[in-house]
N, C-alpha and C positions, 0 to 999 in steps of 0.2 A: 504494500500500500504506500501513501505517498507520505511525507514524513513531514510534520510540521516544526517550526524551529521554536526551540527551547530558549528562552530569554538567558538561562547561565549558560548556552552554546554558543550565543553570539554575542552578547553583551547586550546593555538596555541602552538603548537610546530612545527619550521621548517627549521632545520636544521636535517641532516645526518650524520652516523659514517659511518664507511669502513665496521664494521660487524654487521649493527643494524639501525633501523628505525628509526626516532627520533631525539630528542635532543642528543646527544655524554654523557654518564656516563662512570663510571669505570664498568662496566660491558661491557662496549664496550670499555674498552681498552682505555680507558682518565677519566676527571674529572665528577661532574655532572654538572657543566657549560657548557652549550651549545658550541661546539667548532666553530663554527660560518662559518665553511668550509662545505660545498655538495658534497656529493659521489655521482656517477652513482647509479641507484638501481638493477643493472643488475647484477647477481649472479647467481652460478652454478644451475638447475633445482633442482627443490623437487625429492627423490624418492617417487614411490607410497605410501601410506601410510596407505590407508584407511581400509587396511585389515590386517596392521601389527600391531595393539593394540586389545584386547578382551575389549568389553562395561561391565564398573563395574555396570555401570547405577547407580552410588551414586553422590550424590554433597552435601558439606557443606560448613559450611563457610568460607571455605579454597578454596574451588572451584570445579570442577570438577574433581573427582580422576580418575589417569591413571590407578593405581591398589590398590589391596585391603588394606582397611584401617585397620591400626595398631594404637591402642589405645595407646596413650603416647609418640609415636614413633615423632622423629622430622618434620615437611613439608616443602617439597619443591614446593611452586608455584611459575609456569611458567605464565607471562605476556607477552601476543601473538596479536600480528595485523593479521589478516587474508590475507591481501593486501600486508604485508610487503613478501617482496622476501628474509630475512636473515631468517623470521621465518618460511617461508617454508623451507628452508634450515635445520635450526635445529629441527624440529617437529618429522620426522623419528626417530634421536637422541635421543633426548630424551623422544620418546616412548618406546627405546629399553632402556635407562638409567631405567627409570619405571620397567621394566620386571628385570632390574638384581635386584633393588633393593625392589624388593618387600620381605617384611619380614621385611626390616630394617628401609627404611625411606618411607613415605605417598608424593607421587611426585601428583600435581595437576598444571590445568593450568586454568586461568582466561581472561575474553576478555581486550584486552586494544588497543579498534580500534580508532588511529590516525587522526588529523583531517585534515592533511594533504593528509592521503587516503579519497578518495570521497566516494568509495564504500566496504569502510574497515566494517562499522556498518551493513550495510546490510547484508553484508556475518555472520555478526556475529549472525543476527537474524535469520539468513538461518541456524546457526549450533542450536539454539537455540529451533527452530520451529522442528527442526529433533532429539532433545534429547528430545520431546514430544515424539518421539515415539524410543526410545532408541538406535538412530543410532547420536548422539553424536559426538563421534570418528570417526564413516565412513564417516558422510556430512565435519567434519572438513578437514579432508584428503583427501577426494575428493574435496574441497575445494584448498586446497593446491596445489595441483596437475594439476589443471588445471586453476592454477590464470590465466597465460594471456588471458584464452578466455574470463573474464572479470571484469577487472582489469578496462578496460579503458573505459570501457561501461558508458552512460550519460543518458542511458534511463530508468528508473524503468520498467518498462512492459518486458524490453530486461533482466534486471537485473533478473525478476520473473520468466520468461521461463528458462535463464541459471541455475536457483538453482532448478524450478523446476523437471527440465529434470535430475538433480543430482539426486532428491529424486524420483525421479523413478527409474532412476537405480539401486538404493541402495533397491529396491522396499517396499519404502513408502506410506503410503497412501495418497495422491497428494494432495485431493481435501484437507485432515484436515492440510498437508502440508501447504497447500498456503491459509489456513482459519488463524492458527497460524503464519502469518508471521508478521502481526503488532502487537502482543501479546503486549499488554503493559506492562503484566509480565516481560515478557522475556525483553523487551528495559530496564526496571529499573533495573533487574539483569546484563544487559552489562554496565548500567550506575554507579551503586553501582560497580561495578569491576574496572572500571577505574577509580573511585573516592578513593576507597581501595590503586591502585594501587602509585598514587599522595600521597596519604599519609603516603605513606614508602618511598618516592624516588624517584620509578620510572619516566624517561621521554622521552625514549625510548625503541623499540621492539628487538630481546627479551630479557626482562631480567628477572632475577631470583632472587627468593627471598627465604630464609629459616627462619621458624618463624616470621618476619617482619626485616629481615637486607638483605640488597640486599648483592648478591653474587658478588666478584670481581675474572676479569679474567675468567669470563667465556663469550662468547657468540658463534655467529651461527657458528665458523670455529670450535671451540673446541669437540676432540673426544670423542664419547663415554667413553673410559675409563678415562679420564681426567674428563670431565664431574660428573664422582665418585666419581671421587678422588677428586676434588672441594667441593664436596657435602658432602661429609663423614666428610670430615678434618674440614668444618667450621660446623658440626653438634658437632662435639666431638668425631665420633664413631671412 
């Protein structure tokens, strides 16, 4: 079954920024001090998403790359809740950031499901069980795209049907679908990302990271080309 996370397995954070899940950092537009205020988590819809990235089908220790990897070149990894509403927000973004900058900088994204979302890990295992069979980017995005239908879900079984019914229509194979859902691989891979992601900083959804320095001023409202121009300037290019 699918495995919900444990507040002493991932640590508690629980507090909220205006553009980010989480603990408040400078990537959300304040310090990494917890700003000890709650935001609504109610934010403008995700656009579709799940067809607007090509699967590289690579992953390294940097994470899942959006596009094709350049040797030497700087990284930018994305740390992403599944459940967070800022990171559906910015996902579309910077998938399209990815596409311009392919050539220049290696853009990747990592799981960093929240333990304040119930069902942020599960979904995470849901993209995990579906990049067994190299649709990655599509269950993430379809993912995305239809948090609320469950978001608030309490029931595992209710949880298995909704992500199953994803990986069908992304037309997966269901049955090896919902065999790989409790992968233990795949939980120590989302577990090792959020432990990566603590130990650069991170402490809330989403933020960015290049080389190991988090990115400041950027998060979910920031445009595409801002986005670049964030990303280029603290690379050096």
């Amino acid at each position: 079954m699918l495995v919900f996370p444990r507040r002493s397995a991932l640590g508690l954070m629980a507090t909220l920024a205006l553009t980010a899940c989480g603990t408040g950092q400078k990537t959300a537009q304040s310090s990494k001090a917890a700003s000890g205020n709650q935001a609504s988590e109610t934010s403008p819809s995700a656009s579709p998403a799940g067809e607007q990235s090509v699967e590289t089908g690579v992953r390294t220790d940097s994470g899942y790359h959006l596009n094709t990897v350049l040797e030497g070149a700087p990284t930018v990894t994305l740390y992403t809740d599944l459940q967070c509403p800022y990171c559906a927000r910015t996902d579309p973004t910077y998938r399209e950031v990815a596409r311009r900058l392919a050539g220049t900088m290696n853009l990747t994204v990592r799981h960093f499901p929240l333990p304040m979302h119930a069902n942020a890990l599960p979904a995470a295992q849901a993209v995990q069980a579906a990049e067994k069979q190299g649709a990655y980017m599509a269950m993430s995005g379809k993912i995305f795209e239809h948090q609320t239908e469950w978001k608030g879900l309490t029931d595992v079984a209710q949880l298995t049907e909704i992500f199953t019914g994803y990986a069908r229509e992304l037309k997966l194979n269901t049955d090896r679908f919902i065999a790989d859902l409790p992968d233990a691989a795949g939980l120590k891979l989302i577990q090792d990302e959020f432990e990566a992601g603590n130990e650069v900083g991170v402490h809330g959804t989403p933020s960015f990271v290049i080389d190991g320095v988090l990115v400041e001023k950027v998060d979910s409202s920031t445009s595409a080309d801002h986005m670049v121009a964030a990303f280029t300037e603290q690379a050096g290019l």
